[in-house]
C-alpha positions as CSV (number, residue, x, y, z in Angstrom):
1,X,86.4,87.9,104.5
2,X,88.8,90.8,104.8
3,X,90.0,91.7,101.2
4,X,92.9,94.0,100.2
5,X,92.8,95.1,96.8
6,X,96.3,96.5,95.7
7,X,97.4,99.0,93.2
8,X,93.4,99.6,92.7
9,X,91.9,103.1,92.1
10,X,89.1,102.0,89.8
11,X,87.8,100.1,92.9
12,X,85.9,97.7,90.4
13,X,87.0,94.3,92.1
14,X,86.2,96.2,95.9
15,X,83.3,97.0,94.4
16,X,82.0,93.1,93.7
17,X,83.4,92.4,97.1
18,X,81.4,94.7,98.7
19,X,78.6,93.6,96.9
20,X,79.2,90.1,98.3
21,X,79.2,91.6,101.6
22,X,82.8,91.2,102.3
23,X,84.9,94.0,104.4
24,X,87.4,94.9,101.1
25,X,89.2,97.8,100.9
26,X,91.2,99.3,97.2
27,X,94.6,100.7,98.1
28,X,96.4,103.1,95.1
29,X,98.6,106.0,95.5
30,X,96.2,108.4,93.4
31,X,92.7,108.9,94.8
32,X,89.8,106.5,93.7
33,X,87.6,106.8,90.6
34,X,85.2,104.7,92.2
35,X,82.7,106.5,93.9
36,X,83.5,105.1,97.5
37,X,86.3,106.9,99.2
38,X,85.2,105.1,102.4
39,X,86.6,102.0,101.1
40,X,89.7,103.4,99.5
41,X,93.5,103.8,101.8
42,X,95.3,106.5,99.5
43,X,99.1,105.9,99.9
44,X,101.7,103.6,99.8
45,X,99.9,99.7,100.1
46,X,103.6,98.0,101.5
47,X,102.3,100.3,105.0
48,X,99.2,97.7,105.3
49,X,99.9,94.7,103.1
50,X,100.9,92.8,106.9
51,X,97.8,93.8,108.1
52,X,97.6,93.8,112.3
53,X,97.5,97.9,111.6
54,X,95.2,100.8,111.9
55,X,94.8,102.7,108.0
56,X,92.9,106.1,107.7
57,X,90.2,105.5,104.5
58,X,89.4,108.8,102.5
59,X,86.6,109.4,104.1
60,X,88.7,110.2,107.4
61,X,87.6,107.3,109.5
62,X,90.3,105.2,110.8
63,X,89.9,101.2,110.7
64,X,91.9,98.1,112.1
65,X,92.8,95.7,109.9
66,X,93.5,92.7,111.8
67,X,94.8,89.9,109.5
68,X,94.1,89.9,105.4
69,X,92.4,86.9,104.4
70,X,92.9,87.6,100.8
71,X,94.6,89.9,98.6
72,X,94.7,90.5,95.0
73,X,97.0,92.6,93.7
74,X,97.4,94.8,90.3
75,X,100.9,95.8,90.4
76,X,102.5,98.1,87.9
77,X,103.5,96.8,84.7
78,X,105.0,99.6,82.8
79,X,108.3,97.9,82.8
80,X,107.5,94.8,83.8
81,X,105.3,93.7,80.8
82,X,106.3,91.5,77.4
83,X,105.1,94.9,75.5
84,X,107.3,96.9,77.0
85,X,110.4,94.7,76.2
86,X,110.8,96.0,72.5
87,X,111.5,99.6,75.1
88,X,114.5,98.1,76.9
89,X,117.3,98.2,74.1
90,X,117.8,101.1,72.3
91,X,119.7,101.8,68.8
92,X,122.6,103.7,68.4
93,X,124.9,104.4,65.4
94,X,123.3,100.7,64.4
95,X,124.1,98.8,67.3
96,X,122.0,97.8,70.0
97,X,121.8,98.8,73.8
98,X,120.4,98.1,76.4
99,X,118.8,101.0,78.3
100,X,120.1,101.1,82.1
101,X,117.7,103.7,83.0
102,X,115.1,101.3,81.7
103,X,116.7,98.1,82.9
104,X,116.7,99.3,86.4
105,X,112.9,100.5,86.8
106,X,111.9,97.1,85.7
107,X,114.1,95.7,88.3
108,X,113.1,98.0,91.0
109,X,109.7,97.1,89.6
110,X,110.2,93.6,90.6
111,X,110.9,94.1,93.6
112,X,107.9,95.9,94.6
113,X,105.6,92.5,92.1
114,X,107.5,90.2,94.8
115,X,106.5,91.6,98.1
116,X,103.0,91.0,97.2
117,X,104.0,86.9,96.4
118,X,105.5,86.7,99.8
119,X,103.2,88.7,102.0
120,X,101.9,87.0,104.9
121,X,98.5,86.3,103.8
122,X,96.8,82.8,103.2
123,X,95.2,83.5,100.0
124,X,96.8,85.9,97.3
125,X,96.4,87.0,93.5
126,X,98.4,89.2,91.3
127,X,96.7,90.4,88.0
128,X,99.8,91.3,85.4
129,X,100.0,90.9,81.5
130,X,102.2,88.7,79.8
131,X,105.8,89.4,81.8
132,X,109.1,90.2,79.6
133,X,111.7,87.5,80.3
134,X,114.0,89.6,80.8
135,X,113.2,90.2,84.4
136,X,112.2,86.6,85.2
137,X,109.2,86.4,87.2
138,X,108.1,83.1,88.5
139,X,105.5,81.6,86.6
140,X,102.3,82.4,86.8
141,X,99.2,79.9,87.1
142,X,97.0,81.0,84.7
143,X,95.8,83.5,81.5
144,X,92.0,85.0,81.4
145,X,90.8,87.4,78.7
146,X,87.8,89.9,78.9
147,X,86.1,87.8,76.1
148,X,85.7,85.1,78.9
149,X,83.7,87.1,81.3
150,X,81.2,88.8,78.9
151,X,83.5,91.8,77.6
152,X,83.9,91.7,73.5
153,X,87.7,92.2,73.8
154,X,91.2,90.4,73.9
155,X,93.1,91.1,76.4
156,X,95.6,88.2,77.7
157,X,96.2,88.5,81.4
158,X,98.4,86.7,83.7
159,X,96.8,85.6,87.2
160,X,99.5,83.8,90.1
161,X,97.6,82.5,92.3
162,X,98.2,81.3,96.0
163,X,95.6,78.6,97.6
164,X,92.8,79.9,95.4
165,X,91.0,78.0,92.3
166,X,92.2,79.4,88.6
167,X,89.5,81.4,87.5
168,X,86.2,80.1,85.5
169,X,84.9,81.8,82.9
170,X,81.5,82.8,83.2
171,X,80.0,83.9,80.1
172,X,82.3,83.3,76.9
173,X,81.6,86.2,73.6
174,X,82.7,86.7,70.5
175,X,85.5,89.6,70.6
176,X,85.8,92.3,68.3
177,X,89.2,93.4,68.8
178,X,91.8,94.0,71.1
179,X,91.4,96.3,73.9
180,X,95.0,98.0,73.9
181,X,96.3,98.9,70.9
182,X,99.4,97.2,69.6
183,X,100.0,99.8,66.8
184,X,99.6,100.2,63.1
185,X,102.3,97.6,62.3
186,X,103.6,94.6,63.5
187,X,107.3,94.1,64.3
188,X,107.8,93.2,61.1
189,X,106.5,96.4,59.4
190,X,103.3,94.9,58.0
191,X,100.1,96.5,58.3
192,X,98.2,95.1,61.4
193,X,94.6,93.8,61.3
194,X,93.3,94.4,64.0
195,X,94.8,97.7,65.9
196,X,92.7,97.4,69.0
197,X,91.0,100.5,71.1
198,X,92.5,103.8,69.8
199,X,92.4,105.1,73.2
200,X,96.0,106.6,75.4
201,X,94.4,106.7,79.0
202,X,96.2,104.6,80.8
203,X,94.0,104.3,83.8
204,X,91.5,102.8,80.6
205,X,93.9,100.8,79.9
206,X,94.6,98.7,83.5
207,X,90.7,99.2,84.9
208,X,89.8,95.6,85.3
209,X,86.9,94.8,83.3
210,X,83.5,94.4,85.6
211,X,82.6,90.9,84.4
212,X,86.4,89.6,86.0
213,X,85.9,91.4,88.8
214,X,82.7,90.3,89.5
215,X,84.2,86.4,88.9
216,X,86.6,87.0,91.5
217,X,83.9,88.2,94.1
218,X,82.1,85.0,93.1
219,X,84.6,82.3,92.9
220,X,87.1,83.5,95.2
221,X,84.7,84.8,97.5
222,X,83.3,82.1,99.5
223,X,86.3,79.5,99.6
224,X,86.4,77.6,102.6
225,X,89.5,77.3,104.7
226,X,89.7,73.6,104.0
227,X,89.0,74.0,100.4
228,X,90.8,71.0,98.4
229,X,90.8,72.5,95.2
230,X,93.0,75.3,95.8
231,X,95.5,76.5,93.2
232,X,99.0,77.4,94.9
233,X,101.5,76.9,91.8
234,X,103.1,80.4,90.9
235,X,103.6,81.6,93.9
């Protein structure tokens, strides 16, 4: 298969493609943390998402793309994201605002999470956490948490999927905490239990976790054309 990871520098789902033996390429704006620039198109992933193009990897060589047979997408979900909600309004002599400036990156942000639903390719995942209703996202198909795929952590993600199978976990743990931090307290000013990671990276933050990655490769990897069981509510 041809595979087109979006919005990925950590490379860790081209990674378990590549493993699989498929021709997968990550596509980010910043340069990859994943060891294998040959496999990584630095710049702007809207330029190949239609495939039937020629892209220049980081190792100089230039490739033809021909047509996507999958792509699964990590779009940006600064503004996007139920977390980032309590950011949109702001306070101001006691009353509350909304925050335009705000308000408009999440739209624009939108935008940009909807060309990946409609791109022409057959089969198509988007990764996002839980979306703020604010912006109104269609529905997506499915959560998955780290603690599914043998990483001790809660992390609720979002997958919409298009003609694929929802993801199965593979090896179900006990998680410790969460793995972003939600704070000390909780929006009602209590003490929280369980704080999560005390990391700020953000790239730590987003990196998909090996073990879901390496479900993708597996499950999504070897679906047939004719295959009955795929998923396409969401998208």
């Amino acid at each position: 298969m041809k595979v087109l990871i979006a919005c990925e520098e950590s490379q860790e789902v081209c990674k378990a493609f590549r493993a699989k033996g498929h021709e997968a390429y990550s596509c980010d704006i910043q340069m990859c943390s994943g060891g294998y620039p040959e496999w990584h198109i630095l710049g702007n992933v809207l330029t190949v998402i239609n495939g039937n193009t020629d892209f220049t990897t980081c190792d100089g060589q230039t490739h033809t793309a021909g047509k996507w047979d999958l792509l699964i997408a990590h779009p940006p979900c600064t503004y996007l994201s139920n977390a980032g909600a309590a950011r949109l309004h702001k306070k101001i002599n006691g009353k509350s605002y909304i925050d335009f400036e705000r308000f408009k990156k999440g739209k624009d942000a939108k935008e940009f999470f909807l060309k990946f639903i409609h791109a022409p390719v057959e089969k198509i995942a988007i990764e996002n956490p839980i979306p703020s209703k604010v912006f109104e996202l269609p529905k997506y198909t499915q959560t998955i948490q780290p603690y599914e795929y043998g990483h001790p952590y809660s992390k609720k993600t979002c997958l919409w999927l298009k003609n694929l199978p929802k993801l199965t976990p593979t090896n179900i743990v006990k998680p410790i905490c969460s793995w972003v931090s939600g704070g000390s307290k909780k929006a009602d000013g209590t003490a929280r239990t369980n704080c999560g990671m005390s990391f700020r990276d953000s790239k730590t933050k987003s990196k998909t976790f090996s073990g879901i990655a390496q479900a993708m490769a597996e499950q999504w990897g070897n679906i047939k054309e004719d295959n009955d069981d795929s998923d396409e509510r969401g998208i």
